[in-house]
LUMMAR-109387 format. One record per residue: residue number from 1; residue in three letters; x, y, z of N, C-alpha, C in turn. Coordinates in nm, 2 decimals, decimal comma, m for minus. Example, Ala and Ser with C-alpha at 12.3 -4.5 7.8 and 13.67 -1.06 7.14 Angstrom:
2
SITE  resi  resn    n.c1    n.c2    n.c3   ca.c1   ca.c2   ca.c3    c.c1    c.c2    c.c3
SITE     1   ALA    1,32   m0,57    0,78    1,23   m0,45    0,78    1,32   m0,33    0,78
SITE     2   SER    1,28   m0,22    0,71    1,37   m0,11    0,71    1,29    0,00    0,79
***
This chain:
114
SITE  resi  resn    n.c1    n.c2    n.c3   ca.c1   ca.c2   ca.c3    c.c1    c.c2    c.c3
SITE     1   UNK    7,97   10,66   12,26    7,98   10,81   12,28    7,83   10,86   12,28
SITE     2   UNK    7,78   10,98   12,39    7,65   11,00   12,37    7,64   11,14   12,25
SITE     3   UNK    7,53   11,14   12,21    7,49   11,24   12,08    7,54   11,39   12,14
SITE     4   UNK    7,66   11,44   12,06    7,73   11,56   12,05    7,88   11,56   12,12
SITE     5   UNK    7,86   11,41   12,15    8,01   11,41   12,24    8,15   11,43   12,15
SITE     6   UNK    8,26   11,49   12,15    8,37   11,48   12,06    8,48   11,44   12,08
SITE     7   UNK    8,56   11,31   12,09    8,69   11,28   12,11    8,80   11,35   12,10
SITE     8   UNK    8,88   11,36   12,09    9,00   11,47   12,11    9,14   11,32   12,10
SITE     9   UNK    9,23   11,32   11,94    9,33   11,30   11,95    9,43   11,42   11,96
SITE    10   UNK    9,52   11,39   12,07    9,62   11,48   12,09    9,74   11,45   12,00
SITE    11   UNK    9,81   11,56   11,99    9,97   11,49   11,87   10,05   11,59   11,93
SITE    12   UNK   10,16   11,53   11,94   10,31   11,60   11,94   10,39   11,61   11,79
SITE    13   UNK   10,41   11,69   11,75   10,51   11,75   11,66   10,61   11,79   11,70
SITE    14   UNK   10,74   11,71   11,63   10,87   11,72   11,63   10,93   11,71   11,48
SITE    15   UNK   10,97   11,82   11,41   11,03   11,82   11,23   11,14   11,85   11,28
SITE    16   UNK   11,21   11,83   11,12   11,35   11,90   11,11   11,37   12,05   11,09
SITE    17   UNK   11,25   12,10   11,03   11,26   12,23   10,99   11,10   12,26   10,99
SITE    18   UNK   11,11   12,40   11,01   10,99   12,51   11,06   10,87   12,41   10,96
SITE    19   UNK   10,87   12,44   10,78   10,80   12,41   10,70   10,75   12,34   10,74
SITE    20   UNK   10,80   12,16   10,75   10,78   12,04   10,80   10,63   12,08   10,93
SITE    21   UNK   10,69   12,12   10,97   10,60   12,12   11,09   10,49   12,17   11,06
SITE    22   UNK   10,48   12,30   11,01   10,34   12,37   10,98   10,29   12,31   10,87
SITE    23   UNK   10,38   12,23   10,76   10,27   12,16   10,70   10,18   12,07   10,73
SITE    24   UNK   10,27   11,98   10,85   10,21   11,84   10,92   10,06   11,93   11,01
SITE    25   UNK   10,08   12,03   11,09    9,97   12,09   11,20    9,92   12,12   11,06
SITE    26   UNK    9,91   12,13   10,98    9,79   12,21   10,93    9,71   12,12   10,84
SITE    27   UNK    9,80   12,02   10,80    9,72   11,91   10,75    9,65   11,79   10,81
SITE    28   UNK    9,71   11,81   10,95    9,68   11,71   11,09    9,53   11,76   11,11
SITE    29   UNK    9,55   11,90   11,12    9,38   11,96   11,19    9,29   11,96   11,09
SITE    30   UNK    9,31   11,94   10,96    9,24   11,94   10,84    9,12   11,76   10,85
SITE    31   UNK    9,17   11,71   10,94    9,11   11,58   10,92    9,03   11,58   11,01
SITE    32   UNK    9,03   11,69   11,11    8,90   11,66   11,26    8,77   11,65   11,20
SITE    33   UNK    8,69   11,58   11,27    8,56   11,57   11,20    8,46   11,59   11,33
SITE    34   UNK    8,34   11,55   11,29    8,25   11,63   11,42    8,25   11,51   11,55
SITE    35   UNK    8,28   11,39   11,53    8,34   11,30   11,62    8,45   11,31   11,68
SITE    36   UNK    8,56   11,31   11,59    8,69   11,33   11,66    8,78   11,46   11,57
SITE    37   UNK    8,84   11,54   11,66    8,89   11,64   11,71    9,05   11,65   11,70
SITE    38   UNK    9,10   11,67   11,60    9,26   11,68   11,61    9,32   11,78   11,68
SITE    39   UNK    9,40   11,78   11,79    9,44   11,87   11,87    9,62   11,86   11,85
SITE    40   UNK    9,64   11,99   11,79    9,80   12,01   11,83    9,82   12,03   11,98
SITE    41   UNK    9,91   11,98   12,06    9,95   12,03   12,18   10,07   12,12   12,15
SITE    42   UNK   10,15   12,07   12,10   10,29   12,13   12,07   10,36   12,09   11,92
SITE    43   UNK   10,42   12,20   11,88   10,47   12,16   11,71   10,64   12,25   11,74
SITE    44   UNK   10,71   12,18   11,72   10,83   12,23   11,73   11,00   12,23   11,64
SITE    45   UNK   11,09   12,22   11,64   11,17   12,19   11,55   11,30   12,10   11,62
SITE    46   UNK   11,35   12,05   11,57   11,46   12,01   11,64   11,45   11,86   11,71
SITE    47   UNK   11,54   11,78   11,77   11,53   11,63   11,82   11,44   11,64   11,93
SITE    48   UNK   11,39   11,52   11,94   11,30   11,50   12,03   11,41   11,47   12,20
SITE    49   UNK   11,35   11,58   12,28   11,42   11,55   12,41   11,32   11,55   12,51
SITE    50   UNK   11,39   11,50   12,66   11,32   11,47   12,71   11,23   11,55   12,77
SITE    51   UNK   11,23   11,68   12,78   11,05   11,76   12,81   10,95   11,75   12,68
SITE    52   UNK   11,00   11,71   12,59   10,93   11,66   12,51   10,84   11,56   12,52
SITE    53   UNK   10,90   11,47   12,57   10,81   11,33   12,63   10,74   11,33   12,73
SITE    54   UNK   10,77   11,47   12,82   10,69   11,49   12,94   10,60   11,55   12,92
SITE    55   UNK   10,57   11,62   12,82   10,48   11,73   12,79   10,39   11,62   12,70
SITE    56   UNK   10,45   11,52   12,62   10,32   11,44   12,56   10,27   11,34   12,71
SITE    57   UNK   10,37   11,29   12,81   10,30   11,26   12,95   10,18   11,31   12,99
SITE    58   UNK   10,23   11,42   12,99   10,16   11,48   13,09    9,99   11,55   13,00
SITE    59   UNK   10,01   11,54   12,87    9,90   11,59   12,76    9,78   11,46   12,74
SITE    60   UNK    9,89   11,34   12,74    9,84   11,20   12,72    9,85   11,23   12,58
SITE    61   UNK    9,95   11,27   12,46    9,93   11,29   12,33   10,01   11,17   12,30
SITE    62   UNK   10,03   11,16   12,18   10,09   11,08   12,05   10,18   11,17   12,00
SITE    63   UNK   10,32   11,08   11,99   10,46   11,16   11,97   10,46   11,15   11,79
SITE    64   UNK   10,53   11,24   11,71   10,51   11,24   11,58   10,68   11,28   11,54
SITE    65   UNK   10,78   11,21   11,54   10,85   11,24   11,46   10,92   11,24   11,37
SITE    66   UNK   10,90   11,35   11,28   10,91   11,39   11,09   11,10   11,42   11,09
SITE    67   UNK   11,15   11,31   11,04   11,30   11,35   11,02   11,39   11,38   11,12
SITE    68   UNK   11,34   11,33   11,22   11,41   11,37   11,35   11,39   11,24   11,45
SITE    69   UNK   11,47   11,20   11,55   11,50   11,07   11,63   11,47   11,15   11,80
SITE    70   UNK   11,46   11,09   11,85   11,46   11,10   12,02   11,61   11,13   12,03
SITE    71   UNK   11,66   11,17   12,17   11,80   11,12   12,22   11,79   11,00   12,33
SITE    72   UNK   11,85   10,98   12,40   11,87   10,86   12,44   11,83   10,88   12,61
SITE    73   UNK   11,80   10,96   12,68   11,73   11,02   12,76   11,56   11,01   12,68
SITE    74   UNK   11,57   11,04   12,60   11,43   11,05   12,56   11,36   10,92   12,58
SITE    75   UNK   11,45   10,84   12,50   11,44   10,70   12,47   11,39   10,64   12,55
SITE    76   UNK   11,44   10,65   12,68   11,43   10,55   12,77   11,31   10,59   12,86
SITE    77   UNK   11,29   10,74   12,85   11,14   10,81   12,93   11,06   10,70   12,84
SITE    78   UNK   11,04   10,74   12,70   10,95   10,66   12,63   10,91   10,49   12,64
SITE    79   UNK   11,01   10,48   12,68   11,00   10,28   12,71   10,96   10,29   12,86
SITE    80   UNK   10,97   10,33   12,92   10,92   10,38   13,08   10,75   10,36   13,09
SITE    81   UNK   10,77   10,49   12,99   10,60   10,54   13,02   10,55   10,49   12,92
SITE    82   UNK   10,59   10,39   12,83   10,46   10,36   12,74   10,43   10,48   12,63
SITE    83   UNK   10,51   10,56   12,59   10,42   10,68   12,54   10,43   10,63   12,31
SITE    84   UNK   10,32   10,61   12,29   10,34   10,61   12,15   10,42   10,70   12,11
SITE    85   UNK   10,53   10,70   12,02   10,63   10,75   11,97   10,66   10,69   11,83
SITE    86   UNK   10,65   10,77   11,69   10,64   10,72   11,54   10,74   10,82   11,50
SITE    87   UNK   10,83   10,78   11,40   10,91   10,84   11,33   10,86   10,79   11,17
SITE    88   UNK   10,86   10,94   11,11   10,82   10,91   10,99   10,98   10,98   10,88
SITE    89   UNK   10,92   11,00   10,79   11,00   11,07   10,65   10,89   11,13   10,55
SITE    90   UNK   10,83   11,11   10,55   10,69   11,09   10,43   10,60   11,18   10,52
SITE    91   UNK   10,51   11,25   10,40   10,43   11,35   10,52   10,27   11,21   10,49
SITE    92   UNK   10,29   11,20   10,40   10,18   11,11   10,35   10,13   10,99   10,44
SITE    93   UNK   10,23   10,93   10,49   10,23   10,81   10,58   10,21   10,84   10,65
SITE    94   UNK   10,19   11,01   10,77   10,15   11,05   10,87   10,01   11,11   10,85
SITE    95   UNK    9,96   11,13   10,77    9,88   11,13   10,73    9,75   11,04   10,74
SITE    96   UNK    9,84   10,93   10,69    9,74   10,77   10,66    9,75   10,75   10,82
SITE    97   UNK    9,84   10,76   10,87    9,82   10,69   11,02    9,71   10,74   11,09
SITE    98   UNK    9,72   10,87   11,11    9,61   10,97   11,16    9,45   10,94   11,15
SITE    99   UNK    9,48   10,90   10,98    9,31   10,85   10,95    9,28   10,75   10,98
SITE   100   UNK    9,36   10,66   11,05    9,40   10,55   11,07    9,31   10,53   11,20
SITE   101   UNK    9,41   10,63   11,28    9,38   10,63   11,40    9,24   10,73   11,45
SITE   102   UNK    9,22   10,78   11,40    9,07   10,89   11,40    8,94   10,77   11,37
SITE   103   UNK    8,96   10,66   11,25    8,84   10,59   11,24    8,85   10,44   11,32
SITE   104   UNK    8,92   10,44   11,41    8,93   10,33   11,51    8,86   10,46   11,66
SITE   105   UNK    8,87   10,60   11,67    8,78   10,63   11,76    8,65   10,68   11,75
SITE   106   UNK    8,63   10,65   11,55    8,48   10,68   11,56    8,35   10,61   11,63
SITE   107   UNK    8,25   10,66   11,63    8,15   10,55   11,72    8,09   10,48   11,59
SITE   108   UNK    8,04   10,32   11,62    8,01   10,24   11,50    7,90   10,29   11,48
SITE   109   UNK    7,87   10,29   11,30    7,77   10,31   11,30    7,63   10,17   11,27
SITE   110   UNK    7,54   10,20   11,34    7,44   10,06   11,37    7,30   10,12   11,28
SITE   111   UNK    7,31    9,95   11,17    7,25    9,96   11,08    7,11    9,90   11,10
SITE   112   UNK    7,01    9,84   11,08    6,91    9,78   11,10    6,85    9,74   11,01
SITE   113   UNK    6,86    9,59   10,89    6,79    9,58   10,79    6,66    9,46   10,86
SITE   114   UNK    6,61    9,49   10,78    6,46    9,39   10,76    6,48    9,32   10,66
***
């Protein structure tokens, strides 16, 4: 990456309820750093359907769902297109993934000893 450049992970949010959700976006965007860039596309409530999967298609985002499953139209968009798709229960373990995934697109940093 050249000096000032900033990555952008995209996430889809799908909870069972309102709270769920605003707590995940607000703790998701809490982790951007001046390399990589947490971007909500969409935060929503309710099962994951299939414009759901199109809208992370079409975003190129990462699907997140908190207590909630695909339907079976969804399902099969998903195995189609390849689109990462995580079901959690734990807000913590989405969490960890995130950081997870944020320091696998940092740029390395290059040391130089004598």
């Amino acid at each position: 990456m050249k000096d000032g450049e900033t990555t952008s992970l995209r996430i889809l949010i799908k909870a069972d309820v309102q709270g769920s959700a605003e707590a995940l976006s607000e703790a998701l965007m809490r982790l951007s750093s001046q390399e990589v860039r947490v971007e909500i596309v969409a935060s929503g409530v309710g099962g994951i359907n299939e414009s759901d999967v199109n809208l992370a298609l079409a975003s190129k985002a990462y699907m997140i769902g908190f207590n909630v499953r695909a339907d079976a139209a969804a399902r099969r968009l998903v195995d189609e297109e390849g689109i990462d798709l995580r079901y959690y229960s734990i807000i913590y373990d989405v969490i960890d993934d995130v950081k997870a995934a944020i320091t696998g697109l940092l740029s390395p940093e290059i040391r130089e000893t004598i």
